[in-house]
N, C-alpha and C positions, 0 to 999 in steps of 0.2 A: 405534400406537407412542406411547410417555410417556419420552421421553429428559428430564432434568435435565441442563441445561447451567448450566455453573456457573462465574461470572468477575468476580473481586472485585478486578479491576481500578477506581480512581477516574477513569481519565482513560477520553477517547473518540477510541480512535487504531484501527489498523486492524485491529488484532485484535477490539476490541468493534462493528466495525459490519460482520466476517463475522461476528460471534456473531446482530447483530439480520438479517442478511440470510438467514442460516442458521434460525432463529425465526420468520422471517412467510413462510419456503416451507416449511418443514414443517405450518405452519398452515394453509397452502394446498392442502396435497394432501392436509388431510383428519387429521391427525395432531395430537395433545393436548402439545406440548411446553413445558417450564414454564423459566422463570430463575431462577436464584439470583445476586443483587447484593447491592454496596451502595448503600442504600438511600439513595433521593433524589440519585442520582449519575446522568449521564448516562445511560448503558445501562438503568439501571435505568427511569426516566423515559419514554424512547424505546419500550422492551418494552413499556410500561402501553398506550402511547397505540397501540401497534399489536394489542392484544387479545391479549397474551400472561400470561397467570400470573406473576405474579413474588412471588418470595420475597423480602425485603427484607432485610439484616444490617446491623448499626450498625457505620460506617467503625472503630472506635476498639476493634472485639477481630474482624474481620473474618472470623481466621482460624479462631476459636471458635467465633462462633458458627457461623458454616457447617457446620463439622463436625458440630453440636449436630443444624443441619435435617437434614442430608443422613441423616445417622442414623435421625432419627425419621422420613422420608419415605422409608425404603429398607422401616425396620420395619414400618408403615403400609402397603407392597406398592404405593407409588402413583406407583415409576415404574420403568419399563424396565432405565433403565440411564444413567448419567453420565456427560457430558461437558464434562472439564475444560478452558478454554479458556484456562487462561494455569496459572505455575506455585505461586500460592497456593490457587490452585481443587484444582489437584490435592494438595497438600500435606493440605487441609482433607479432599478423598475418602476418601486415606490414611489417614490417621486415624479416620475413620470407617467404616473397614476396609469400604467400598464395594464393594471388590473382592471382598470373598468372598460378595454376594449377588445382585452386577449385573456388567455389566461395565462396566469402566472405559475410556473412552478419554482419550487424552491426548494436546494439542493440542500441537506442538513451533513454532513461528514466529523463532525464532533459530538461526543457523548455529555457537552457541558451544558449545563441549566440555560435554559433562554433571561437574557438580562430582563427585569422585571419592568423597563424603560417601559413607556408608551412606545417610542420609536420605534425598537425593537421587537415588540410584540406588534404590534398594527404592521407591520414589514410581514409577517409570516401569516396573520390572519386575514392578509387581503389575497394570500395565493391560493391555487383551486387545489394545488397539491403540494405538501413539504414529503421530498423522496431522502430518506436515511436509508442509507451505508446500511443495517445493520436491526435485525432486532431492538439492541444494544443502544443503538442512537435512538430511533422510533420511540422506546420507553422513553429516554431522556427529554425527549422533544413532548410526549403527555405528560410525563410529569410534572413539565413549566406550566400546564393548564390550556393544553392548545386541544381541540374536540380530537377523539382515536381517527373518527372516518376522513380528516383532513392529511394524515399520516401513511406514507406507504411504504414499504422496504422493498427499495429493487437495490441488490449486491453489484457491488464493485464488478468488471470484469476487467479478465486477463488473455491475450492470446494463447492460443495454445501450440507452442513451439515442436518444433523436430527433435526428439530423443537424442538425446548426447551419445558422443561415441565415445569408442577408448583414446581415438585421436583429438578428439576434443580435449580428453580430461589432459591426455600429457602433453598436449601445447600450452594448455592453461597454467599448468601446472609450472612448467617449464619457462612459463611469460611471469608469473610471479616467483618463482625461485623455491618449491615447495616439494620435496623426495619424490617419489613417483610411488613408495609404499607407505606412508603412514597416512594418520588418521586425521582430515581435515574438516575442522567447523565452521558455517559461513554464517556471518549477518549483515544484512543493508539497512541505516537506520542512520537516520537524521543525530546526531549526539548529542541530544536534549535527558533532561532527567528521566521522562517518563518513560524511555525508550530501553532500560532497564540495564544499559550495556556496565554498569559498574557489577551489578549480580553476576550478568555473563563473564566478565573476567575473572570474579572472585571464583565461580564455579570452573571454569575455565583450568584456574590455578589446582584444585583442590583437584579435577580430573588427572591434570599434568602428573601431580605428586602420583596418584593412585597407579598409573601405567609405569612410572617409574618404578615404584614399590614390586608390582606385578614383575616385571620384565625383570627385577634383580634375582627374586625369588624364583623363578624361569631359569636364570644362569644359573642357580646352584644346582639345579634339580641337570639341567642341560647345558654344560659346558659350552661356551660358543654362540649360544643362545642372544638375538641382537638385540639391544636397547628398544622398546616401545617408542614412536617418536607422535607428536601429533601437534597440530597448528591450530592459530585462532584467527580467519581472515576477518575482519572489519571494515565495509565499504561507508564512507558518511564525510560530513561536515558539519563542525556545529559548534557550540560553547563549549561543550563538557569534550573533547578531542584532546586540547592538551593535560586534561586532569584523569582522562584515561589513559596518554600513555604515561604519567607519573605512576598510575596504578599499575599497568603491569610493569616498570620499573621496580617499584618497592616490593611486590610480589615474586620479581627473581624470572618473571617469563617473558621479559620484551620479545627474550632473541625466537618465539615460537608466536608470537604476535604480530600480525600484520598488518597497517595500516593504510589502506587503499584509497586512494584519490576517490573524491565524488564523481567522479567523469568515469570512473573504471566502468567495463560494459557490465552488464550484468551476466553474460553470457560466458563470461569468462570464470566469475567470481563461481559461478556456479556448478562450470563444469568441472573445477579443481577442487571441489567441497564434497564431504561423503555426508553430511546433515544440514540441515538447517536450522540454526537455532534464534529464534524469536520470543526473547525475555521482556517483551514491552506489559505496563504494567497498568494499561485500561487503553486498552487499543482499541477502536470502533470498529476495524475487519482489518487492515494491515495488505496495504498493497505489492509490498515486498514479499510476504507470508504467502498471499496467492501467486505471484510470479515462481518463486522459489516453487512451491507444489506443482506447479503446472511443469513442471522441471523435471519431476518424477523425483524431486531426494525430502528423504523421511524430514519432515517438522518435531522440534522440541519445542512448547511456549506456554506459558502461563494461561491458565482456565479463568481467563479474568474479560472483561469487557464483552467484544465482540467473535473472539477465540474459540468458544466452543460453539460457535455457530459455522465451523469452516474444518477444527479438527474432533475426531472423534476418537479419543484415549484407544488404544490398542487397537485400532482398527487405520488407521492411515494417518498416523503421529503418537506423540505423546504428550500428556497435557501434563502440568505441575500443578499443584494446587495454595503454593505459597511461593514467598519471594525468599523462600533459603537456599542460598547459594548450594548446599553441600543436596537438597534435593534434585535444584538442576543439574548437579553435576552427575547423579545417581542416575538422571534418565538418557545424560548424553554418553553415559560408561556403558549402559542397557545398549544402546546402538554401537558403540565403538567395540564391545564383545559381541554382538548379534548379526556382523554384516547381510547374510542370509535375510534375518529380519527386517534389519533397518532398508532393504530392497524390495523388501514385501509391502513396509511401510509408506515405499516413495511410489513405489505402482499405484495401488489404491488411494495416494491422495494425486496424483494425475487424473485421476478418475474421477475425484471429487471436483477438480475443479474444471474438466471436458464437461459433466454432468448439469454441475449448475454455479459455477463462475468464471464462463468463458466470455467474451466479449462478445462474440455474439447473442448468450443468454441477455445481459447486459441490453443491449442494444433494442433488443426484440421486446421486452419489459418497456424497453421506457417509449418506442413507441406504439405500445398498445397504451400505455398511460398517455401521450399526446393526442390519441385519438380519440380514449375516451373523456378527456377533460376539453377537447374543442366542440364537440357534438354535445356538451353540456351547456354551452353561453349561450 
């Protein structure tokens, strides 16, 4: 198989690291799959050093040239068939009328209505397959009026990492500056509105007070008895960054609030965190949210979007069913008093996501889906 995938995307967020995790298991099982980037940009870089092909287009007509390669590399016969992975990739397919000599797939990763353009719609209806993220997207994507059987859901994947140790957690711990006994809550998340991190702090705060309250009451009953302590790691970049740390500012919790560079590994964030919490607020699956599980530590997040297609309420997380802060905070207290449980929680969503949103599930999915949409032209 010779798929072109094709995503001229600049940044490297989570669409671009299923494209390269998607690229080095097809190269794995023996298969010629090639990239189209732009050139000297993250993804593009990343594909090199994994022995991928890459086609390289200059950031500053992206969309030109692309179409230009895909063209001469469809004419050429030198590859199978297309897959757009974001929606100037597909835009540039289009145009390079793709579709009428390969097939096109088209990679859907948003839950928002298809623009009612001609452009826009004739982009999606010329492809053999629109693959959504997500239940969650799939409805969105019939919704706009696009037929069910042109729609498929293959899930995000994640690798499936090595169990953390206890020397994990206390180098991590110890590399962000974080006690070695209290209770630590983690999130990875772009600081965008939707990604709910104003909830998380306010819930945040309202947890803080309640351990305080608890641990005072603790001292009178038990002399001696030590203060509850607990933290709020925060890995991201984004607009809303400096208007949340104003928030926990005026909230009185900076000094238990952490604010972590975008580059921080994830490996670390994780292994110094006893939960996970993922307050986004119509998320299509949450590629941090699978990372984090596959991590083995318990999920806290809203039953909104794509969420309850990954966790399942008392059985390997917990799900919130509103955006009130003092609710979230009610399920992250549930784990902060239940470590026993909140362990039982992180087990079974490891499981969830070895079972069915591992990268190789991922991988295996979509090329059973390239096989059967080439043996169809």
């Amino acid at each position: 198989m010779r798929p072109l995938l094709v995503d001229l995307g600049r940044d490297f967020r989570g669409g671009q690291h299923q494209a390269l995790l998607l690229l080095e298991g097809l190269l794995a099982r023996g298969h010629a799959p090639e990239l189209m980037a732009v050139r000297d940009f993250p993804l593009a870089r990343r594909a090199k050093d994994a022995g991928i092909s890459v086609h390289g287009v200059a950031p500053g007509c992206r969309r030109i040239a692309a179409t230009m390669q895909i063209r001469h590399l469809i004419h050429s016969n030198k590859v199978d068939l297309v897959h757009a992975n974001e929606p100037h990739a597909l835009s540039a397919a289009w145009l390079a009328c793709a579709h009428r000599a390969v097939p096109v797939i088209a990679a859907r990763r948003i839950a928002i209505p298809l623009s009612p353009s001609f452009f826009s719609r004739a982009r999606y209806r010329a492809a053999a397959r629109i693959v959504a993220v997500s239940r969650f997207v799939a409805q969105s994507v019939i919704a706009s009026g696009l037929p069910t059987g042109c729609v498929e859901v293959i899930y995000d994947g994640v690798e499936i990492p090595a169990a953390l140790s206890a020397a994990d957690r206390e180098t991590s711990r110890g590399r962000i500056g974080i006690p070695r006994e209290s209770w630590c809550i983690g999130n990875a998340a772009a600081f965008v509105p939707e990604k709910g991190h104003a909830l998380l702090v306010r819930a945040f705060a309202a947890l803080r007070g309640t351990m305080r309250e608890d641990a005072r009451k603790a001292s009178r009953n038990l002399p001696g008895a030590e203060a509850a302590s607990c933290f709020l790691l925060l890995r991201g970049d984004g607009p809303e960054l400096a208007a949340m740390r104003e928030l926990a500012a005026q909230l009185q919790i900076l000094d238990a609030v952490k604010f972590l560079p975008q580059d921080t590994d994830l490996k670390t964030l994780f292994a110094a965190t006893d939960c996970f919490a993922f307050p986004s607020h119509a998320e299509p699956l949450g590629s941090a949210l699978l990372a984090a599980m596959a991590q083995g530590l318990a999920p806290v997040a809203i039953a909104r979007g794509g969420i309850p297609e990954v966790i399942e309420h008392e059985k390997n997380g917990l799900l919130v069913n509103s955006l009130d802060p003092e609710a979230f905070a009610a399920a992250l207290a549930l784990l902060a008093a239940n470590p026993e449980q909140a362990s039982l929680f992180g087990r079974a969503a490891r499981e969830t996501i070895a079972t069915r949103f591992s990268a190789d599930h991922m991988v295996d999915a979509t090329l059973q889906l390239y096989e059967r949409v080439r043996f169809k032209m």
